[in-house]
N, C-alpha and C positions, 0 to 999 in steps of 0.2 A: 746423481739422481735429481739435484735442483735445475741441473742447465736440462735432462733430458725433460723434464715436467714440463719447461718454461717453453721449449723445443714444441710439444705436444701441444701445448696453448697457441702457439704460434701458426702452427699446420689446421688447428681444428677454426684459428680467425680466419685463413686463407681458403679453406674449405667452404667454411659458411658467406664469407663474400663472394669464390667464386659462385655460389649457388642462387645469389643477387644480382651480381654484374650487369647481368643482361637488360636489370630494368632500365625503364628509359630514363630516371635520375641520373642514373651514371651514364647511361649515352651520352646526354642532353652535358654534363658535365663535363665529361672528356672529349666533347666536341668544342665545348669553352675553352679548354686547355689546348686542343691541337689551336683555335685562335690567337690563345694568348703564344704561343709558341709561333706564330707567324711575326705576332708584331715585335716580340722580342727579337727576332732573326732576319729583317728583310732582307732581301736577296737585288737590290734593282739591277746590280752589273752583271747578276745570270738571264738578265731575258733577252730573250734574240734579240740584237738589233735589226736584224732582216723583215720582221714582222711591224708593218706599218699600217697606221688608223685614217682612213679616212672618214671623217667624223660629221654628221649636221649637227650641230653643237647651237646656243644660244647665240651667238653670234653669226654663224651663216644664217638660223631662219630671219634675223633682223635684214638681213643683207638678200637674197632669194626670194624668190616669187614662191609662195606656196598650194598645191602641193609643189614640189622641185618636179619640175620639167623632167618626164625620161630621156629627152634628146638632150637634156645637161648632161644627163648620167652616162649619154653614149657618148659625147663629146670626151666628156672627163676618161671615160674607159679606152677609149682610143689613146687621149694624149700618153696615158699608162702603158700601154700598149709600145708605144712609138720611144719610152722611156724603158722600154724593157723589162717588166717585173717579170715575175716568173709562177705568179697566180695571183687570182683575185676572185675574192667570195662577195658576196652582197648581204649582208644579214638583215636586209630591206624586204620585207614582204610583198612583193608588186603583184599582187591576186589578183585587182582589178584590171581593166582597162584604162589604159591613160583615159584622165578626163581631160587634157588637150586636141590630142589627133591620135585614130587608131595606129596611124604612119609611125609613130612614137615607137610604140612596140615591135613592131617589125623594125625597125632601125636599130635599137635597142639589141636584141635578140642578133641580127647581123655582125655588129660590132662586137657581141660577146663572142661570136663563134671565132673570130678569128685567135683568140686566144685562151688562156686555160683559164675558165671564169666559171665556180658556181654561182649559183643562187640557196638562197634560203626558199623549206615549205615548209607547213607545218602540219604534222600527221594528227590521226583524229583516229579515235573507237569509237565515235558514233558517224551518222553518213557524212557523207562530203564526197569529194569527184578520187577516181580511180589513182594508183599510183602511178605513175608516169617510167615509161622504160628507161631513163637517163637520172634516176633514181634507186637505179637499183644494180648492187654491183655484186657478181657473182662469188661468193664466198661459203668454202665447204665449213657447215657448223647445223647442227643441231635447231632449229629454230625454237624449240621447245626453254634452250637456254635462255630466250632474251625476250626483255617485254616486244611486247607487239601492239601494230597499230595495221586497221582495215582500206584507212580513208587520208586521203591529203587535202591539204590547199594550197594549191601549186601557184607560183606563177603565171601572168598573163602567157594563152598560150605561145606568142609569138618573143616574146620572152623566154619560156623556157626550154622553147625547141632552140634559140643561140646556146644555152646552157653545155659546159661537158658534161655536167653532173648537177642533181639538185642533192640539198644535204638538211636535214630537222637540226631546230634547236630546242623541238617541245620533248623539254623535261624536269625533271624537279626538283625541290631543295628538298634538304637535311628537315626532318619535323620540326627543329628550331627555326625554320624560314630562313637558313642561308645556305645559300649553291658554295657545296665545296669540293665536288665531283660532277662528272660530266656523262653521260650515256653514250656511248659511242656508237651502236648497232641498234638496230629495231626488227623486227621479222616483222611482212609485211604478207598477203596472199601470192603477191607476184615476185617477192623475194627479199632480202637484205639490203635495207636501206641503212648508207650510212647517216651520222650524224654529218653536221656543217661542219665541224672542228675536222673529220677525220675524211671526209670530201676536199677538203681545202691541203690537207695535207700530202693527200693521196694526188691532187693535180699536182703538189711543190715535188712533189718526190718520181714525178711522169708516169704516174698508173700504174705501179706495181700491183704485184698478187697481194691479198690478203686473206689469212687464215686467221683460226681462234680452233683452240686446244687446251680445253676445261678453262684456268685464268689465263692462260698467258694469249693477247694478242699480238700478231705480227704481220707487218706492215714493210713488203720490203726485208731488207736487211736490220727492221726493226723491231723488238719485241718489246712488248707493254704487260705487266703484270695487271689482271684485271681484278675485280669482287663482284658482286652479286647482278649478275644478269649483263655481263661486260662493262660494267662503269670505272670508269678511271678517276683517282682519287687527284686533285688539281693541286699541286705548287703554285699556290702566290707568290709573286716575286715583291710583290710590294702594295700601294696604296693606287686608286685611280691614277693616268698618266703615268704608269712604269712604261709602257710601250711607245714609238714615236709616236703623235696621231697630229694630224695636218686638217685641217679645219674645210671642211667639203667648196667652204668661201675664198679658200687661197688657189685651189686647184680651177675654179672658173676665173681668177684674178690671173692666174698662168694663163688661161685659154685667152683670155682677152689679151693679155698682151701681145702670144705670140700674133693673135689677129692682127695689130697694129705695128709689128715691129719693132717693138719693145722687149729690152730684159727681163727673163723670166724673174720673177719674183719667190719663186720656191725652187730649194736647191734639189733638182732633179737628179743626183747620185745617187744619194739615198734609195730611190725607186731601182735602180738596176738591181735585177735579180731579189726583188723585194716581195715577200709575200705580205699581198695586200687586202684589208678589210673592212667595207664600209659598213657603216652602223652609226645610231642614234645615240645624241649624248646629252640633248636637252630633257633637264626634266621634264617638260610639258607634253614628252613623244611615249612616257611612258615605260622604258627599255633600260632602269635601274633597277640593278640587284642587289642584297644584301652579302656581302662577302668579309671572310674571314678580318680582312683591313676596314670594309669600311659600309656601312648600312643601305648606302645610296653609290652601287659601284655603273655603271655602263655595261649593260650586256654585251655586248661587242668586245670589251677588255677582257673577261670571261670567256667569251670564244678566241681570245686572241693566245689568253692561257694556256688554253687547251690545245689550241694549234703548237705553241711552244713546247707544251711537254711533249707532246708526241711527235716532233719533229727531232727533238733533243736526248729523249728520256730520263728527262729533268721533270720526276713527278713521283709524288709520296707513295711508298708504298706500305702498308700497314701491313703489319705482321700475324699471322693467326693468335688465335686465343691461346692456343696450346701455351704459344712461347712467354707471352702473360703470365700463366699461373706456374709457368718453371719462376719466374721473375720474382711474381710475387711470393714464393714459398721459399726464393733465396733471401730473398728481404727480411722475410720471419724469422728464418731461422740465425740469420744472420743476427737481428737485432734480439732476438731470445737470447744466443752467444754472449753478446754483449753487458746483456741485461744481467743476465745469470752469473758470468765471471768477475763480477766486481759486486763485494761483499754490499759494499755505499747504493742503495737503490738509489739516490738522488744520481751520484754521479755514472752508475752503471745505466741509469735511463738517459743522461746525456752522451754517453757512443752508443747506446745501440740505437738514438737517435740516425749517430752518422749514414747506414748503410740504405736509409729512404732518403736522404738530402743525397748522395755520390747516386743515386737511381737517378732522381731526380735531374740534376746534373749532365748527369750520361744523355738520357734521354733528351732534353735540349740539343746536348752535343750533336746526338744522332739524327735529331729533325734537320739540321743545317744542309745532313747528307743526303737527304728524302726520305728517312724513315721514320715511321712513327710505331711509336712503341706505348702500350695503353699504361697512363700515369694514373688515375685515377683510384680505380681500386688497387692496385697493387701498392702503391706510396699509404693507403689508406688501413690493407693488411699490414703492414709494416707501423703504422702508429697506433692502432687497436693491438697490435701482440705487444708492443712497450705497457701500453695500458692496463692489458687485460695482465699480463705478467708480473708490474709492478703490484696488481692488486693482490695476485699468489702470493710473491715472495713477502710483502707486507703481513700478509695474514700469518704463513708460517713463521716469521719472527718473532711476531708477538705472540704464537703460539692460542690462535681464537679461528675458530669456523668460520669464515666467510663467502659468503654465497655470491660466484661472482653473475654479474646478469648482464648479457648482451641484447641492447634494446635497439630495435632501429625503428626507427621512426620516419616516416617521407620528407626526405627531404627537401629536405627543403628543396512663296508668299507671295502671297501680291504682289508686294512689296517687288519684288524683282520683277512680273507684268508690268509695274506700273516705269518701272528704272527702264526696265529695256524698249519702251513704249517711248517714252522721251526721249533716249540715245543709242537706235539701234547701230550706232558704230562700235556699242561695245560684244557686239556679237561676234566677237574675232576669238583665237585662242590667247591663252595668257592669264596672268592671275596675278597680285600682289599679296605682299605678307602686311597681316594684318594680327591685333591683340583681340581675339574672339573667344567666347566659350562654345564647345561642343556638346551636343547631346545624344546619346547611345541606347534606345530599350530591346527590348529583348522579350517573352514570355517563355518563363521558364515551364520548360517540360511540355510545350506545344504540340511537337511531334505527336508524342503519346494521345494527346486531344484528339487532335485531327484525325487518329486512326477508329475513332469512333465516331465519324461525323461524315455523312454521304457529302459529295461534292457540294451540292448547295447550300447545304448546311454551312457546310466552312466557308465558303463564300462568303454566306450573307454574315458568319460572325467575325471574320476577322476584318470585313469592309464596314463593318457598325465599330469595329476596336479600333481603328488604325481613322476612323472618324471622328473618334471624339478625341483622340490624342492630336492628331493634326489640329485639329479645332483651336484647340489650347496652346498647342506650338503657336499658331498663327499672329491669336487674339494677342498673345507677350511682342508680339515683335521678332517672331524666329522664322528661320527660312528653315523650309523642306528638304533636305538635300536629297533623300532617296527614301524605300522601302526595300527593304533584304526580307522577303517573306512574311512573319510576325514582324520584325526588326523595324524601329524608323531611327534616321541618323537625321539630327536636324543641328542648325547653329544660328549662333546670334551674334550681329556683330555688322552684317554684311546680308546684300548689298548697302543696307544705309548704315553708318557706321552709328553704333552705340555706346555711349560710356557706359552705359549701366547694364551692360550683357549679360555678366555675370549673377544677377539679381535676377533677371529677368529670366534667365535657362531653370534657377532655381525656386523661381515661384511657379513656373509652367510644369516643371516638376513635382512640385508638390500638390496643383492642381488637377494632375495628370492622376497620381497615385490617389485622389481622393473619388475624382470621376470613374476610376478603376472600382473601386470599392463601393460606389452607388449602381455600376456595369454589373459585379459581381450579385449583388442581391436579388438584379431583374434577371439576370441570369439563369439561377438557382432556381427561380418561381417556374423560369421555363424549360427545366427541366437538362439544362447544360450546366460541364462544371466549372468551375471556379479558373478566371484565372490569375497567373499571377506574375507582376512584371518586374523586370530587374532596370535598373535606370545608371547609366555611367555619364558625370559631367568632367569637362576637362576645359582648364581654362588656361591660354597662353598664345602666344607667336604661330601663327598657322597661313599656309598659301591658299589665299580663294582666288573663285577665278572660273572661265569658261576652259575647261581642260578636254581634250580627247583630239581626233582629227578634224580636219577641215569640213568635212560633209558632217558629220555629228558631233557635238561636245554637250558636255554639262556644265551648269555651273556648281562647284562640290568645293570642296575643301581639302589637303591633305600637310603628311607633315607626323615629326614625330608627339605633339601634342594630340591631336586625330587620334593614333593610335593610343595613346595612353588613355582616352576617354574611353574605347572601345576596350581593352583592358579592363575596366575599374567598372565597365559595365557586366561581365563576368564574373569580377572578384567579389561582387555581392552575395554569391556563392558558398563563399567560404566563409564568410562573417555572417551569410544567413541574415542580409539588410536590403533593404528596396531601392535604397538613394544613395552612394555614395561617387562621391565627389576630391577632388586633389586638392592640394592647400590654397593653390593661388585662387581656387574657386571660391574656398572658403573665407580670402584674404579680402577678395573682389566683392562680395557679395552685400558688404552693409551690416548694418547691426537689425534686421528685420525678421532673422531668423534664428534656429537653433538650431547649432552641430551637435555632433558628439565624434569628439577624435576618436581614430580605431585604433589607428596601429601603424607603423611606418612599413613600407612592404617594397618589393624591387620585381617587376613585371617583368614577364616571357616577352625578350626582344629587347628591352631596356636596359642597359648599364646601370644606371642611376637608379637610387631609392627614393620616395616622394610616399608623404605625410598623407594618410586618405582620413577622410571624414565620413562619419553619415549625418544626411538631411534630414533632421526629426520633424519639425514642424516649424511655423512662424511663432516672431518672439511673442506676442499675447495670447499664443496656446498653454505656452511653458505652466505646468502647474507644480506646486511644493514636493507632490511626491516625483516628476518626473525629473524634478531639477536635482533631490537628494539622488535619486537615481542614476543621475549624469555627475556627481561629484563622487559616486560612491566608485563608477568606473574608472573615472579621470584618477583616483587615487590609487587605484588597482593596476590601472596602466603605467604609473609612474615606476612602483615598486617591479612591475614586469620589466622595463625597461633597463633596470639598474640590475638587474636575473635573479633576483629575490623573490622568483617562482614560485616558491611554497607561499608567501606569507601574498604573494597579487592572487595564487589559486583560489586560494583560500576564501578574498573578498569575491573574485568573479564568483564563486561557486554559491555564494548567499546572494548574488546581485538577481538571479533565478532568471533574466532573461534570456532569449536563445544565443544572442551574441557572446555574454558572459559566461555561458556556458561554455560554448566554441573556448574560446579564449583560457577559460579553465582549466580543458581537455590540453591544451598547448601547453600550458603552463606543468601541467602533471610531463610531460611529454622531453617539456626542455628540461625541468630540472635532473630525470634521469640521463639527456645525453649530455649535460655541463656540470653535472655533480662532479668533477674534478677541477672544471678552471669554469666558472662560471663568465670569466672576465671575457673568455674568447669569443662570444656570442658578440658581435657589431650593431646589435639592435636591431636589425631589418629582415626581416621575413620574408623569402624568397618564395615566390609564388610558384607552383611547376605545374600549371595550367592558364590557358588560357580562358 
């Protein structure tokens, strides 16, 4: 009767999680774990060698005429050619017209025909020019099964008529922002376009049939297990540069030689019977993705993946739900088993510990082979039924009622006129890294506004809002960098460089939020509402610079500081604050103002955890009550941190402002999910929104 009880407890955790799984906490988590399962496992000696990168990297653009000449690209295609690969894709968008000579294109286009060469388009659901018939490959399937797209953007045409095939790479990441599958198929009005990955393939493997039959596709004598709408789930083999890739600069250093009668310089074996793929690898080109290894990957290594696994069938296949909740309900019962047969709960909770650590185990084992198996909730039934059973067997010993409660909680400028004015040589692409602060606002709940407000209305109020905030950016010494709608992103630091950025993003800040609040009151007069703006500062290592193509760039910012300010301009949200700001801002900034630490937190997209502040006011505002106010939370947060939940609730919950509140409502939150080891809690509060 005690083991079947403990059994029951077991089925009814596994029950109740699987009827959670689905939310995106546990996606968003078990798509961490397939990560961490990459970097624990890499694979480099399973990637083709046959798959080779030809790269414009940071070194060929120093070396190359910019844009790159298409008659390089057909010189280089030919030499390839005369080296014998046995296909070659471009993952080069050439939409326009050479801005050299139209001859380019048509030369271009010649030299492609003679061998098996796609090109890259990129497909569109809103207009753009027609699909093209060398995009579209006859394949019996259901179109209804696969996203779709109306519209391309092909190729110059005398470019993509050399083409055998054109192939898309417009598709999208995991809602975490990393590409960890690929789309292979599109349904188009004029038919079945493939992807690049599976264009490139289908030239390596000389045009075979292909079909699709519910998941499974096949390609050839090849069959690929699919998921939702034919996407193939990608094998990493490793970190950037697992594939050969030859630097776009060595392969014109070949051309010139052979010009001269000179030794090739690049060992041309390699290239026999090579499937080959050129693409961008400087960051300045834009064409980094976020991948399971590494945050800043080469889109082109990503299509190289994908050409591997389906060349190979060297690609993860993830197993339905079904076989999951058999998993995790052996887990359960397994460790109820455990739990139950050994009189010692201490020691009977240490094996039925074992049977989620041998899951766990397996499950690694089993990525190594391409499968993935869902770790997440099931390792999670398996340490809630220890939990929830220990609590049973505990109560019936002592012979006392106890109620057991399963709580889940979510878990967790001028200034540049005047520079570019005196040295328009820096009108080039490119950017240096520099120590800046960033600035991020927002007006929360605009949307909603604006749907009460005829067109000119919102015109004239969001060009009076976005007026006097610039205003104030300016008058500190900050550059403009863009407008996203409500949204201004602005920084400090650059083009002329500033020691004192950091001070300076935070008193424009605080200028900003006060000009808001005298905006708010003429506002109200006139008969509109209120609005109200959220502000993220980020201070550290960031690249500025003139970034984008050769006929258009900006000068902007990026980098993972960027992002963290764009973060914490969000996370104001959740603390219910208008200014907060990272440590190093807070570190930077002088003794001119007033913090109030919040909380240590870890952002969507971030590894690392980092200290946020909010910006109260400047130091000769500070008054008696606002200062006891800020000592009453600083000692609220300290007891939070050490998980002495009850006794920090307790002060937030008399500190009576909206943050302290917040903070209270968490605090009531953690102590029921750490009422047994409160130790395990790391301190850092995982954010699951942006």
């Amino acid at each position: 009767m005690r083991t079947l009880r403990v059994a029951l407890i077991g089925m009814l955790v596994t029950a109740s999680l699987w009827g959670i799984s689905r939310f995106e906490f546990f996606e968003n988590f078990e798509r961490s774990t397939l990560d961490l399962r990459f970097r624990l496992s890499p694979t480099p000696s399973e990637a083709d060698s046959s798959i080779i990168l030809v790269l414009l990297d940071g070194g060929s653009m120093d070396l190359l005429p910019w844009p790159v000449p298409r008659q390089l690209y057909s010189d280089v295609l030919g030499l390839l050619h005369g080296w014998e690969t046995r296909a070659v894709a471009f993952d080069i968008l050439f939409d326009l017209p050479s801005v050299y000579s139209a001859v380019e294109d048509s030369i271009f286009g010649r030299v492609a025909s003679v061998g098996s060469t796609a090109f890259v388009m990129a497909l569109l659901q809103r207009e753009g020019s027609e699909i093209p018939e060398n995009a579209i490959i006859d394949i019996p399937i259901d179109s209804a099964e696969l996203d779709s797209a109306w519209y391309c953007t092909p190729p110059a045409r005398m470019i993509a008529k050399g083409a055998e095939i054109l192939g898309s790479t417009s598709d999208r990441q995991d809602p975490d922002g990393v590409f960890r599958s690929v789309r292979l198929l599109t349904a188009t009005p004029e038919g079945i376009a493939p992807s690049l990955p599976v264009a490139l393939a289908w030239l390596a493997l000389e045009c075979p049939d292909i079909s699709v039959n519910d998941d499974r596709f096949t390609i050839g004598d090849i069959t690929l297990r699919t998921f939702g709408n034919c996407r193939l789930q990608l094998k990493f083999h490793g970190t950037a540069g697992t594939y050969t890739s030859i630097p776009l600069a060595d392969l014109t250093a070949a051309l010139n030689a052979r010009a001269i009668g000179e030794p090739c310089p690049v060992d041309t074996t390699i290239f026999n019977g090579a499937i080959v793929l050129f693409g961008y690898a400087a960051p300045a080109l834009y064409d980094l993705k976020p991948t399971p290894y590494s945050p800043q990957c080469p889109g082109v290594e990503v299509l190289a993946t994908a050409v591997d696994n389906i060349m190979n069938e060297n690609y993860i296949r993830r197993y339905p739900s079904w076989v999951s909740l058999l998993i995790a309900l052996m887990v359960s019962l397994l460790s109820a088993f455990f739990l139950s047969a050994v009189k010692r709960i201490p020691l009977g909770a240490l094996l039925a510990a074992l049977p989620t650590f041998l899951f766990l185990a397996a499950s690694l084992f089993l990525f190594r082979s391409g499968i993935w198996l869902e770790t997440v909730w099931p390792a999670t039934s398996g340490i809630l039924t220890i939990l929830a059973g220990g609590l049973f067997l505990f109560s019936s010993e002592n012979r006392r009622k106890h109620e057991i409660r399963n709580a889940f909680s979510q878990y967790l400028s001028p200034d540049v006129v005047a520079q570019v004015t005196e040295h328009p040589e820096t009108l080039v692409l490119g950017g240096d890294k520099r120590n800046m602060t960033v600035f991020f606002s927002d007006i929360w709940g605009f949307t909603g506004i604006s749907e009460k407000l005829s067109p000119e209305e919102l015109v004239s109020l969001i060009n009076r809002y976005l007026t006097t905030m610039t205003d104030i950016i300016l008058e500190t010494g900050g550059t403009v960098d863009k407008f996203e709608g409500d949204a201004i992103i602005a920084f400090w630091g650059a083009p002329i460089r500033l020691d004192d950025h950091a001070l300076r993003a935070c008193s424009a800040a605080l200028r900003c939020h006060e000009a808001h609040t005298d905006m708010n009151r003429q506002l109200v007069q006139e008969g509109y509402s209120e609005l109200f703006t959220r502000i993220g500062l980020s201070t550290g290592d960031m690249v500025v610079g003139n970034m984008g193509s050769s006929r258009r760039f900006d000068y902007t910012v990026m980098g993972s500081t960027v992002n963290l300010g764009a973060r914490l301009e969000g996370a104001n949200k959740v603390y219910d604050t208008s200014i907060m700001v990272q440590e190093d801002t807070f570190r930077n900034a002088g003794n001119e103002f007033i913090f109030r630490e919040l909380d240590t937190i870890r952002v969507i997209g971030q590894q690392e955890s980092v200290t946020v502040y909010e910006l109260i006011c400047r130091k000769h505002e500070l008054t008696d009550e606002l200062e006891a106010a800020l000592r009453e939370y600083s000692e609220a947060l300290a007891l939070y941190r050490r998980s002495d939940f009850t006794d920090a609730e307790r002060i937030f919950s008399g500190a009576g402002d909206p943050t302290s509140l917040i903070m209270a409502q968490r605090c009531r939150k953690m102590a029921e999910e750490y009422a047994d080891d409160p130790g395990k809690w790391d301190g850092v509060f995982n954010l699951s929104s942006k």
